[in-house]
C-alpha positions as CSV (number, residue, x, y, z in Angstrom):
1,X,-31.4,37.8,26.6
2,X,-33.6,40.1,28.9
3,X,-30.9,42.3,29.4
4,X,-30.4,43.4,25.9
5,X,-32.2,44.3,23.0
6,X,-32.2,46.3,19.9
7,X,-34.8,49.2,19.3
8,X,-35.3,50.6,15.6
9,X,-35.7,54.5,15.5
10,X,-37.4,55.9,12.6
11,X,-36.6,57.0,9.7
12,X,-37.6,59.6,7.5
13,X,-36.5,59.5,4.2
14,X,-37.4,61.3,0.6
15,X,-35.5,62.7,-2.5
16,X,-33.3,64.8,-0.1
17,X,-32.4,61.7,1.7
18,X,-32.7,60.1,5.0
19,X,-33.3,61.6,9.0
20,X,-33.4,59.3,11.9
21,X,-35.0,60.9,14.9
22,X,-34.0,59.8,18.6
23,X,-36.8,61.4,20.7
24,X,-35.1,61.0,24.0
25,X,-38.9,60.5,26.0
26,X,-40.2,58.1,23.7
27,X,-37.6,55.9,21.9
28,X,-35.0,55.7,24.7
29,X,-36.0,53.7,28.5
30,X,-34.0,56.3,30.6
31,X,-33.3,59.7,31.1
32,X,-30.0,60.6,29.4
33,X,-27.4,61.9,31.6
34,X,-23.9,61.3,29.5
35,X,-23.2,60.8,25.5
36,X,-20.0,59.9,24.0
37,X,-18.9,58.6,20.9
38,X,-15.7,56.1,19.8
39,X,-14.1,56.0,16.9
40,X,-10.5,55.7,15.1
41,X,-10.2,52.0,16.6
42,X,-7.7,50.1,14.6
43,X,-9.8,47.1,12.9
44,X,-9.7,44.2,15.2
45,X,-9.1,45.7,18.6
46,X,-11.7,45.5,21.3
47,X,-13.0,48.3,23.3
48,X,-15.3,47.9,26.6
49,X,-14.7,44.9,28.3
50,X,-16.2,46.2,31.7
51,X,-19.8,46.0,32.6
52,X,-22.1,48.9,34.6
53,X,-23.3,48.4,37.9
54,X,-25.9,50.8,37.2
55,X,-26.1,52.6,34.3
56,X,-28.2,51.5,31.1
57,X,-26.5,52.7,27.9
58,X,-28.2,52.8,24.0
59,X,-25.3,52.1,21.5
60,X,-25.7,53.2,18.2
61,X,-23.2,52.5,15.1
62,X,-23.7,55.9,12.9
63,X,-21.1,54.4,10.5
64,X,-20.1,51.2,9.6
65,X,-20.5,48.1,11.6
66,X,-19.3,47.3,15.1
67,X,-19.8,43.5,16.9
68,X,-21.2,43.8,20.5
69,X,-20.5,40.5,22.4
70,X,-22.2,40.6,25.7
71,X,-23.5,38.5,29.0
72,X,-26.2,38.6,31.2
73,X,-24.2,36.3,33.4
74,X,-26.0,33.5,32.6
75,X,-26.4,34.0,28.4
76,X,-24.2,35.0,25.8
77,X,-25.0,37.3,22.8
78,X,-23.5,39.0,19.8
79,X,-25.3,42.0,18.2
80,X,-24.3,43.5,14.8
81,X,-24.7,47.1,14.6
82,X,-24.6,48.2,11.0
83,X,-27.6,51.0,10.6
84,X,-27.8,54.5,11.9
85,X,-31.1,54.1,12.9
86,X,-30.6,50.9,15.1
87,X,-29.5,51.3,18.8
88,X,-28.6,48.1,21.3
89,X,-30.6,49.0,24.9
90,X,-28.7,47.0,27.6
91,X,-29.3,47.4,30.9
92,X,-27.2,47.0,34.1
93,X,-25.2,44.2,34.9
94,X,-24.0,43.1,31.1
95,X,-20.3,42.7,29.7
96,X,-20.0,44.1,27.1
97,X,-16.8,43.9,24.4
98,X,-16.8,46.1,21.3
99,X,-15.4,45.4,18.1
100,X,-15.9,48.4,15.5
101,X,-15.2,45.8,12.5
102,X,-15.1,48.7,9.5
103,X,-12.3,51.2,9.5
104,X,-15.2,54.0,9.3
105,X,-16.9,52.8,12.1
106,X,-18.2,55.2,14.4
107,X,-19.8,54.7,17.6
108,X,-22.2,56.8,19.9
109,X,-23.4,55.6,23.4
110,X,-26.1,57.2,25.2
111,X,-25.8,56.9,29.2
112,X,-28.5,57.0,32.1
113,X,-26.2,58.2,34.3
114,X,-22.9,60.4,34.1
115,X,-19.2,59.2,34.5
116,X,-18.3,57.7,37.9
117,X,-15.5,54.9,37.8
118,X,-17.2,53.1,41.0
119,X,-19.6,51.9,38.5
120,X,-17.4,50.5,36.5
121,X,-17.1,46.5,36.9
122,X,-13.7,45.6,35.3
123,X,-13.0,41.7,36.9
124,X,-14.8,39.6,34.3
125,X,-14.5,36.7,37.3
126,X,-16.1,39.7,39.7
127,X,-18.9,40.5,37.2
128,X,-19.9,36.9,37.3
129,X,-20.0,36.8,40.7
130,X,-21.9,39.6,41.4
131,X,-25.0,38.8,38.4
132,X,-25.6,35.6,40.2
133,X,-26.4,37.1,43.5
């Protein structure tokens, strides 16, 4: 899928442990206007469920593992998200339905563009209908 794809940040690691470093103008496609993080999601429940119209998000599972089923519209994907130092880029116009699968699961999303519920696409049937046009 064009859409979506995972991006590795590195890692630093020695006898102290490990540090991932996110350098926002090299590692992530978009300027970052909004982060938030989920977590405390009883095992099994979905979160997301919407796509954006047009933001671009980086999600990145800090703890544990979470399932990320998405569409383009036209393709179907699942990504696993089980390392600290691996985000999921998607860009506009994907579903996308979370499942933080570990009880410790702890989710951060990175946003190109601050909250605004207009860009919210909630309709599944709508979101379909607008990715084909």
């Amino acid at each position: 899928m064009e859409k979506c794809r995972l991006i590795e940040f590195p890692v630093h690691a020695d006898g102290r442990g490990n540090l991932c470093v996110l350098q926002y103008d090299q590692h992530i496609p978009f300027k970052p206007e909004r982060t938030f993080w989920v977590w405390n999601v009883p095992q099994w429940v979905s979160r997301g469920g919407h796509a954006h119209a047009h933001s671009s998000q980086i999600h990145i599972c800090v703890g544990g593992t979470a399932k990320v089923k998405t569409h383009d519209g036209e393709k179907e994907e699942t990504f696993v998200l089980d390392s600290p130092n691996k985000g999921l880029f998607t860009e506009p116009m994907v579903w996308g339905e979370f499942e933080l699968s570990s009880p410790n699961a702890f989710l951060i999303v990175i946003s190109s563009h601050t909250y605004d519920k207009e860009d919210y696409i909630k309709d599944y049937n709508e979101f379909l209908r607008l990715s084909r046009k």
